[in-house]
VEXFIBA-429779 format. One record per residue: residue number from 1; z, y, x of N, C-alpha, C, O, CB in turn. Coordinates in steps of 0.2 Angstrom, whole numbers. Glycine has a CB too. Layout:
! VEXFIBA-429779
{n NUM&nw Z&nv Y&nu X&caw Z&cav Y&cau X&cw Z&cv Y&cu X&ow Z&ov Y&ou X&cbw Z&cbv Y&cbu X}
...
! end
This chain:
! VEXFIBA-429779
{n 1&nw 131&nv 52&nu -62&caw 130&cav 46&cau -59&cw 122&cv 45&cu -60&ow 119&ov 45&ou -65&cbw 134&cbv 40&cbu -62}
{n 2&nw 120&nv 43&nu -54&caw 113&cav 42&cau -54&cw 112&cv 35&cu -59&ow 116&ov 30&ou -58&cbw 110&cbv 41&cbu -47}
{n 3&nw 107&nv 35&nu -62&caw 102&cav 30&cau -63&cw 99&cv 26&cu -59&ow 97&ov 29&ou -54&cbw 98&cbv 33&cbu -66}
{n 4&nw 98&nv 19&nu -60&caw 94&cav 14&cau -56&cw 89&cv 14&cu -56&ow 87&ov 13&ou -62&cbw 93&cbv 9&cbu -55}
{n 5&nw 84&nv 16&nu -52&caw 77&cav 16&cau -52&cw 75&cv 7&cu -56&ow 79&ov 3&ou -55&cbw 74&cbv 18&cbu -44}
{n 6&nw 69&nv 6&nu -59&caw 67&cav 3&cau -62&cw 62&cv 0&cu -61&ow 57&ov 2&ou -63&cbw 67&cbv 5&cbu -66}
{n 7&nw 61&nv -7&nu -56&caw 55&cav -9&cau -52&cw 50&cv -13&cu -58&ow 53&ov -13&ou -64&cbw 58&cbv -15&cbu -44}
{n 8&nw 44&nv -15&nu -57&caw 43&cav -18&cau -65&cw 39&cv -23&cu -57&ow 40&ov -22&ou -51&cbw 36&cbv -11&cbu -73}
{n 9&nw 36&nv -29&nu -61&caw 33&cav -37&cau -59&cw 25&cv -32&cu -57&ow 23&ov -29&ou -61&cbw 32&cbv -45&cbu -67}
{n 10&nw 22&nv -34&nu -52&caw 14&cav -35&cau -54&cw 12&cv -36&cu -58&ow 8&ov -33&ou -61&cbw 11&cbv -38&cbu -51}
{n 11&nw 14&nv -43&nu -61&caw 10&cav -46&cau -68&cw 13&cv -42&cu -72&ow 8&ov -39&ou -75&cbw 11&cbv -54&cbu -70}
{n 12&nw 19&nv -39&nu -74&caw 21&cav -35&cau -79&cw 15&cv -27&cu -80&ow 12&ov -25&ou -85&cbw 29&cbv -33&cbu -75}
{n 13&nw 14&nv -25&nu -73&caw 10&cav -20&cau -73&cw 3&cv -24&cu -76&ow -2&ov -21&ou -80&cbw 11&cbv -16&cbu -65}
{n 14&nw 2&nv -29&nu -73&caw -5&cav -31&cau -77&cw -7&cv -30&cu -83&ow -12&ov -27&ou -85&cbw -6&cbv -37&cbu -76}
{n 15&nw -1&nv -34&nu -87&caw -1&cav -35&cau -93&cw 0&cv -28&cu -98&ow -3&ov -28&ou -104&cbw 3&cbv -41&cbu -94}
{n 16&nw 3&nv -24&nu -97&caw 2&cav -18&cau -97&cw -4&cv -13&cu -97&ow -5&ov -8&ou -101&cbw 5&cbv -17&cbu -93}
{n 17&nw -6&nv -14&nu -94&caw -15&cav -12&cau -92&cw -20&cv -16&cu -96&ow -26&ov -15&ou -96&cbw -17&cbv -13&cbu -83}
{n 18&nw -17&nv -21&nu -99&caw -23&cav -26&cau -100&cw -22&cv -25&cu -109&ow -27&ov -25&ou -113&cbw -20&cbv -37&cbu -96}
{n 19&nw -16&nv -23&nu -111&caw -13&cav -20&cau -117&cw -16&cv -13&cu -119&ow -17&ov -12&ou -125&cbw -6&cbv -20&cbu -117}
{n 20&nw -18&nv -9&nu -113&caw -22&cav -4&cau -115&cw -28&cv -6&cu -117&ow -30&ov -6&ou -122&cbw -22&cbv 1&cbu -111}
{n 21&nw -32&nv -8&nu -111&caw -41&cav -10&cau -112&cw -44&cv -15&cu -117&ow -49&ov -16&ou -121&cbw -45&cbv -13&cbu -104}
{n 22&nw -39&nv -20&nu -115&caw -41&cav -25&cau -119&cw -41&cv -26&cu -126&ow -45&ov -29&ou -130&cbw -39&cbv -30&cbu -117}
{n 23&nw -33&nv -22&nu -126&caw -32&cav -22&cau -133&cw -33&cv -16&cu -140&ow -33&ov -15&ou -146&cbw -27&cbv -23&cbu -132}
{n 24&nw -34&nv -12&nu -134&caw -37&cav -6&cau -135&cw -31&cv 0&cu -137&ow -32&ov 6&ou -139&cbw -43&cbv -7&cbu -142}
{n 25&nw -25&nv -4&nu -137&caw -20&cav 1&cau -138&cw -18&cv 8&cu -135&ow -18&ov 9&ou -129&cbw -16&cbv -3&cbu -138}
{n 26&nw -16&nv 14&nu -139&caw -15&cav 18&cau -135&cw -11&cv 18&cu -130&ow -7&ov 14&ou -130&cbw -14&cbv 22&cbu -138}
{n 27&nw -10&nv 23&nu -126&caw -4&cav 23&cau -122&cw 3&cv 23&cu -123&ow 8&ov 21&ou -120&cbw -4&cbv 26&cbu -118}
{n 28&nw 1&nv 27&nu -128&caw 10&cav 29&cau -133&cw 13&cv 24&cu -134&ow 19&ov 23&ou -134&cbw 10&cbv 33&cbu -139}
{n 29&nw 7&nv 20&nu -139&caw 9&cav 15&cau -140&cw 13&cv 6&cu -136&ow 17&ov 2&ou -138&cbw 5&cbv 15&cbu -142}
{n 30&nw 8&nv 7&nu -131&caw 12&cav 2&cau -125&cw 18&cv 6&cu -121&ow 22&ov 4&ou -116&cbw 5&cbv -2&cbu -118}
{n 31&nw 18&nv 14&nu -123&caw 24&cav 15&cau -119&cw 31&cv 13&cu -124&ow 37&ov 11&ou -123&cbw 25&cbv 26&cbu -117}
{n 32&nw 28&nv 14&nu -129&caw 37&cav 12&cau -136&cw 35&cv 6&cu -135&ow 35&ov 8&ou -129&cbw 37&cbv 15&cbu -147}
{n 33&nw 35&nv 3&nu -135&caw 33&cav -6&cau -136&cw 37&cv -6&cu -129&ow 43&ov -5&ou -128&cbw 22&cbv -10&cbu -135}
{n 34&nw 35&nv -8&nu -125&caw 35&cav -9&cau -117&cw 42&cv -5&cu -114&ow 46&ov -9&ou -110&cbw 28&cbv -5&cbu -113}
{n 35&nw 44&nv 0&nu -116&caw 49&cav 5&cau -114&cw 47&cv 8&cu -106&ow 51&ov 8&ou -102&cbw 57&cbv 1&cbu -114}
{n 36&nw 42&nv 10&nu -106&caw 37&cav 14&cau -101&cw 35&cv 21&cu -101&ow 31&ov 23&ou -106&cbw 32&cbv 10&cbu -101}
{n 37&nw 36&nv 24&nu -96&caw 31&cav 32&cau -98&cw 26&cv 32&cu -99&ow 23&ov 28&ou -98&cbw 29&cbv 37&cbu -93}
{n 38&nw 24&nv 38&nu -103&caw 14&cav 36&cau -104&cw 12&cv 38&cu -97&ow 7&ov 34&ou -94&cbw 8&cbv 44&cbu -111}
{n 39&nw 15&nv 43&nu -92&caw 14&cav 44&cau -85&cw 15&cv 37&cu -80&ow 13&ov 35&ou -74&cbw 19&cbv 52&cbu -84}
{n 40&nw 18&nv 34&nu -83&caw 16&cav 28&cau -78&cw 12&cv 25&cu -81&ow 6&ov 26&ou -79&cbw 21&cbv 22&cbu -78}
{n 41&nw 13&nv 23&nu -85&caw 7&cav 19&cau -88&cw -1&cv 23&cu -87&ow -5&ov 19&ou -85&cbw 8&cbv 19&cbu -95}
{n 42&nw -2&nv 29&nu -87&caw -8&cav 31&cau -84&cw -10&cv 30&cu -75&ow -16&ov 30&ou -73&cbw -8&cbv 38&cbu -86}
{n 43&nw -6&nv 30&nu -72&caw -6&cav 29&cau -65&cw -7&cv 20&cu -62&ow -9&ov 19&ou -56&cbw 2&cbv 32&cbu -62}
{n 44&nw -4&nv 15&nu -67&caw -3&cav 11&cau -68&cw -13&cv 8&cu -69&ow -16&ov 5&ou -65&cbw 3&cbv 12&cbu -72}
{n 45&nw -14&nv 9&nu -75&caw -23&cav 12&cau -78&cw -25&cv 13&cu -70&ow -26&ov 8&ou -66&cbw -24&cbv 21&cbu -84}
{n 46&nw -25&nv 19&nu -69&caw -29&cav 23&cau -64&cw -28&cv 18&cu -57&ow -33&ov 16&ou -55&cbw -26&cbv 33&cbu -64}
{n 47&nw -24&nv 16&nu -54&caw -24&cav 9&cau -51&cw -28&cv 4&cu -50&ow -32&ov 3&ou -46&cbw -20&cbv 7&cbu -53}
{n 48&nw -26&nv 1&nu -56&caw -30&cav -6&cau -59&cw -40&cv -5&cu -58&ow -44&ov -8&ou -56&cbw -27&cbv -7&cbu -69}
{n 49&nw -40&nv 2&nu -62&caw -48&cav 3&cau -61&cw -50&cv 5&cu -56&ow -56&ov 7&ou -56&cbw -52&cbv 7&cbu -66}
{n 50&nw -47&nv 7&nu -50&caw -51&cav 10&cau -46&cw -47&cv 3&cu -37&ow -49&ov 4&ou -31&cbw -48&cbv 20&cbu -46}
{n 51&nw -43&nv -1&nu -39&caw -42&cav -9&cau -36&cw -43&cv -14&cu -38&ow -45&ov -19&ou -35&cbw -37&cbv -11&cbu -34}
{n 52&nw -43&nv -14&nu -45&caw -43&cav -22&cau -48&cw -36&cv -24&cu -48&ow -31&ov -21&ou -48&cbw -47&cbv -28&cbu -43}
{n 53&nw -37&nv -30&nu -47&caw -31&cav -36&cau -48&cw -25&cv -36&cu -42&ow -19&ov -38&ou -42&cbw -35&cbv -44&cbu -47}
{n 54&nw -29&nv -33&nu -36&caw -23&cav -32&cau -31&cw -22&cv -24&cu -32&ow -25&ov -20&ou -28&cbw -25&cbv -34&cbu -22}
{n 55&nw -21&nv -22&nu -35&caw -18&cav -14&cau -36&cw -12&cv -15&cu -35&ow -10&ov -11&ou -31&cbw -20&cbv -10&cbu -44}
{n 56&nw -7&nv -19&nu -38&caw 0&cav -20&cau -34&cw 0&cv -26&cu -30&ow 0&ov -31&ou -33&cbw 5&cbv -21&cbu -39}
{n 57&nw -1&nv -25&nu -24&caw 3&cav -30&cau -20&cw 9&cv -33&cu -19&ow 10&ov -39&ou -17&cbw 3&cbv -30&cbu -16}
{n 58&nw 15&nv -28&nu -21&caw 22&cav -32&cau -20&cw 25&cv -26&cu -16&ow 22&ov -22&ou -12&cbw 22&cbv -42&cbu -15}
{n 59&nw 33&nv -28&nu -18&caw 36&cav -25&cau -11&cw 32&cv -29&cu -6&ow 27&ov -32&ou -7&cbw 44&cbv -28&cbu -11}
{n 60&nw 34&nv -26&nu 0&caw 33&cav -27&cau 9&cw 26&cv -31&cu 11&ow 26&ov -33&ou 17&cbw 40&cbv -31&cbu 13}
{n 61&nw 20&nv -31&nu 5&caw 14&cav -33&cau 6&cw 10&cv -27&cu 5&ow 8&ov -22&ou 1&cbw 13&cbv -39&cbu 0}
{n 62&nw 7&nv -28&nu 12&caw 1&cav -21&cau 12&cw -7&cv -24&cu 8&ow -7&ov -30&ou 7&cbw -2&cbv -19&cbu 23}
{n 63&nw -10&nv -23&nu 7&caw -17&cav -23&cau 4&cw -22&cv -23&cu 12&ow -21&ov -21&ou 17&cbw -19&cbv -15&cbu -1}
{n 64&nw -26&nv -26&nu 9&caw -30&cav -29&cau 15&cw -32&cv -21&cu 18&ow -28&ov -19&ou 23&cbw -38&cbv -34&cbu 12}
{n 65&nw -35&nv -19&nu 16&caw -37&cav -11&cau 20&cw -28&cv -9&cu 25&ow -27&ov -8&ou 31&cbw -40&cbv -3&cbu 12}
{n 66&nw -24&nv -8&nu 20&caw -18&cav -7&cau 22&cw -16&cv -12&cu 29&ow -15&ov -9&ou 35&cbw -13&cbv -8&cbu 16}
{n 67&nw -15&nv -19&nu 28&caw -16&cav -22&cau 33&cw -18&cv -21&cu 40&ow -16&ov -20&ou 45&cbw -18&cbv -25&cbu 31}
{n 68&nw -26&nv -21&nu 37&caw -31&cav -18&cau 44&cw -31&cv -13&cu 49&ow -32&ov -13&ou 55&cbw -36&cbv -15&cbu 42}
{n 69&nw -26&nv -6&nu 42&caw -25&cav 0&cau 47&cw -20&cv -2&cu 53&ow -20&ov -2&ou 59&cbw -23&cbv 7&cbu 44}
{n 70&nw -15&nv -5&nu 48&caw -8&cav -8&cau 53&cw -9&cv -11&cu 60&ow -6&ov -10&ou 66&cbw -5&cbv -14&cbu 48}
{n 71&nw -13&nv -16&nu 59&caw -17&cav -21&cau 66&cw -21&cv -16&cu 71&ow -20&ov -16&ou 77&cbw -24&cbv -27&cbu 62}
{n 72&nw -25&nv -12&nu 67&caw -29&cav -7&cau 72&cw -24&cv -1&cu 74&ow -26&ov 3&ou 79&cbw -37&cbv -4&cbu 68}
{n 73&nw -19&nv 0&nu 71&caw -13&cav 2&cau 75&cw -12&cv 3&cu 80&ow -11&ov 7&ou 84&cbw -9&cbv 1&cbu 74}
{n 74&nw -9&nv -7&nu 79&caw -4&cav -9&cau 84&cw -10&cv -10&cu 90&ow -10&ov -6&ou 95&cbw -1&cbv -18&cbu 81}
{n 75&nw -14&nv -13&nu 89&caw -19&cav -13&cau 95&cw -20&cv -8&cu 99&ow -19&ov -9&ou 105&cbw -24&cbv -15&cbu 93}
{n 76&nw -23&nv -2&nu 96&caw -24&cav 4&cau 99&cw -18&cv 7&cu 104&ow -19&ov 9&ou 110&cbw -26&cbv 9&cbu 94}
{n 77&nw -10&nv 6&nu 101&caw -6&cav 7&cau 106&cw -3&cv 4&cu 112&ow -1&ov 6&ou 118&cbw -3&cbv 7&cbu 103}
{n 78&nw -6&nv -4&nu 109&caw -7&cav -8&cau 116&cw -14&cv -6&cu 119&ow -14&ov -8&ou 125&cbw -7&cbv -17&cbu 115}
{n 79&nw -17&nv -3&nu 118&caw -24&cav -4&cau 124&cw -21&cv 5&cu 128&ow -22&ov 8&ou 133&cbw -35&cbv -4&cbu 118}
{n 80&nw -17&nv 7&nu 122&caw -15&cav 15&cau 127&cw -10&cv 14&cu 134&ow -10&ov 16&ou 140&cbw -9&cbv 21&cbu 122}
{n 81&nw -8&nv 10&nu 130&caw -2&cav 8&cau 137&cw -6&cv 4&cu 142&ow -7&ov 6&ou 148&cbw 6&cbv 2&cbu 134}
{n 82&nw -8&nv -2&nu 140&caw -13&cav -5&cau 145&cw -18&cv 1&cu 151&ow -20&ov -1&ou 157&cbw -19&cbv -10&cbu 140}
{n 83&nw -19&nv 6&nu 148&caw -24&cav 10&cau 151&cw -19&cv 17&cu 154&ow -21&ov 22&ou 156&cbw -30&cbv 12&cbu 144}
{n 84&nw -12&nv 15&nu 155&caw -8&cav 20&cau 155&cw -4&cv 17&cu 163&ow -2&ov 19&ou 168&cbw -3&cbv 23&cbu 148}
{n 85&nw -6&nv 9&nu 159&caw -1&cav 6&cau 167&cw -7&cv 8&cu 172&ow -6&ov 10&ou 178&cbw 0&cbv -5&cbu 168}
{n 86&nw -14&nv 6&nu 169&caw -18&cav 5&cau 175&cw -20&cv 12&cu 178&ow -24&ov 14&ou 183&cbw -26&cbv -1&cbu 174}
{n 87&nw -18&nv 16&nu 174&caw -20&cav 24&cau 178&cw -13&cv 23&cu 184&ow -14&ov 21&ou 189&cbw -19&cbv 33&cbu 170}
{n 88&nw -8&nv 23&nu 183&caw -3&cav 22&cau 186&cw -4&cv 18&cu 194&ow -4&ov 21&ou 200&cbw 1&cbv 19&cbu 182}
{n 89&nw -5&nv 13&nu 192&caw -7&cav 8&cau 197&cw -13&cv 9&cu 201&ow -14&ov 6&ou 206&cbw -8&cbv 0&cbu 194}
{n 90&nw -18&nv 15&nu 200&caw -23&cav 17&cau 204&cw -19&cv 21&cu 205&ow -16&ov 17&ou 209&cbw -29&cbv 18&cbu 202}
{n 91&nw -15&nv 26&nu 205&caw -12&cav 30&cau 208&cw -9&cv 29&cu 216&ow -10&ov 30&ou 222&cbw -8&cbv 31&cbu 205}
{n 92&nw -5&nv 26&nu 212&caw -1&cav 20&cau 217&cw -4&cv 17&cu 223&ow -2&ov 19&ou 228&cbw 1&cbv 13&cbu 212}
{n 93&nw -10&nv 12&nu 224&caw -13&cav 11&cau 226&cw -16&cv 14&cu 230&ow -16&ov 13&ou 236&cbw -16&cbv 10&cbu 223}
{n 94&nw -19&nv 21&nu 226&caw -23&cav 28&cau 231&cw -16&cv 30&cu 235&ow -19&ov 33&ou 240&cbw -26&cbv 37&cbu 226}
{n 95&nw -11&nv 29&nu 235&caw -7&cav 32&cau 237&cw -5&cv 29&cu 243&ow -3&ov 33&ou 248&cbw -3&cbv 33&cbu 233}
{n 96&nw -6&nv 22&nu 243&caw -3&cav 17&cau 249&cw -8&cv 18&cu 255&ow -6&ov 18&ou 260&cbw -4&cbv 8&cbu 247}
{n 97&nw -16&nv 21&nu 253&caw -20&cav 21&cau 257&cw -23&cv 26&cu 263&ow -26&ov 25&ou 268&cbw -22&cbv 20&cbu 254}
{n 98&nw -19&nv 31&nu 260&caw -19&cav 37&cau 263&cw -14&cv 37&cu 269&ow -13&ov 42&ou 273&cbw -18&cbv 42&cbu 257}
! end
């Protein structure tokens, strides 16, 4: 039988991270405390210093960059299509005139 995977809080992961630097504790140590991998916990670390405070956003919240790409996505697929009708419709057009 599988095991449930184990979601943890943002702030959970914060305080976590904040128990290693701040408090200077090892990782081993906030893994037995905490009931955490040292391999999370290092990824967790390695997060936090290279985002800060939004390093977790949440379930189904993107990060601002993440966001962005999402929007310049969506956009670019609408300007393809936009640009795919009006190839069309000059076609169309050239076509009536002949």
């Amino acid at each position: 039988m599988a095991s449930k995977r184990t979601t943890y809080t943002p702030e959970f992961k914060l305080q976590a991270v904040k128990m290693i630097t701040d408090q200077k504790l090892s990782v081993a140590e906030v893994g037995r405390r905490l009931g955490v991998s040292e391999n999370r916990l290092h990824e967790w670390k390695k997060a936090v210093l290279a985002n800060g405070v939004v390093a977790f956003p949440g379930t189904g919240h993107l990060t601002p960059l993440e966001e962005e790409n999402r929007r310049l996505r969506a956009e670019n697929k609408r300007l393809e299509m936009e640009r795919d009708i009006l190839k069309k419709a000059t076609a169309f057009f050239a076509a009536l005139t002949k």
